[in-house]
N, C-alpha and C positions, 0 to 999 in steps of 0.2 A: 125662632131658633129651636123649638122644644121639639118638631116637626121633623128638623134636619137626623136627631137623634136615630130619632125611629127609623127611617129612611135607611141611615150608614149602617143599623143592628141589621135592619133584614137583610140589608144586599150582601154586610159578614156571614150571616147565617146560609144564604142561597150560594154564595162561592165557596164556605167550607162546605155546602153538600153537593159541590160540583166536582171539588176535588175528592170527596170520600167516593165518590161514583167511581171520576178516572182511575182513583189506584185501585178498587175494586174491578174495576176491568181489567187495568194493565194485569192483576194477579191472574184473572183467569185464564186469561192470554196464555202469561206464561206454564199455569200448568198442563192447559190445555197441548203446549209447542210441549212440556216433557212426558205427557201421554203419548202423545204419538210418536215419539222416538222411543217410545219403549213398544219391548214385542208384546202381541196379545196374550203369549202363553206365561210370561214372565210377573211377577209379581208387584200388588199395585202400590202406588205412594201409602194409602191407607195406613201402612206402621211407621211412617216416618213423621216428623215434627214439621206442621204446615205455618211455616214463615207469614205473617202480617207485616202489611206495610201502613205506615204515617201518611199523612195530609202529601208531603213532600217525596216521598217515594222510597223512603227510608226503611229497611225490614226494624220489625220492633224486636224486644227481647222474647227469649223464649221462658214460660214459667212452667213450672212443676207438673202442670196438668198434659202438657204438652208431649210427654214423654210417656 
């Protein structure tokens, strides 16, 4: 049984960095879709507050430094 532990930790560990991957993609995605609707001569996200997302897809809070 002491086997099965270790087994279920890694496989938790390899699926939360499968899902840290996908939301890490899904974000660039989407800033990527709001670059290009924006024009090239107009101004970039750069002074805005860059929204993170959770395991789940969730945006997180924004703090202090964000701003």
């Amino acid at each position: 049984m002491g086997g099965n532990s270790r087994t279920t930790f890694a496989k938790r560990q390899k699926e939360r960095a499968r899902q840290e991957k996908q939301a890490e993609k899904a974000q660039r995605r989407a800033e990527r879709k709001l670059q290009q609707k924006e024009d090239p001569g107009s101004a970039s996200l750069s002074n805005s507050p860059v929204v993170t997302y959770d395991e789940e897809g969730n945006p997180e809070g924004l703090s202090f430094h964000d701003f």
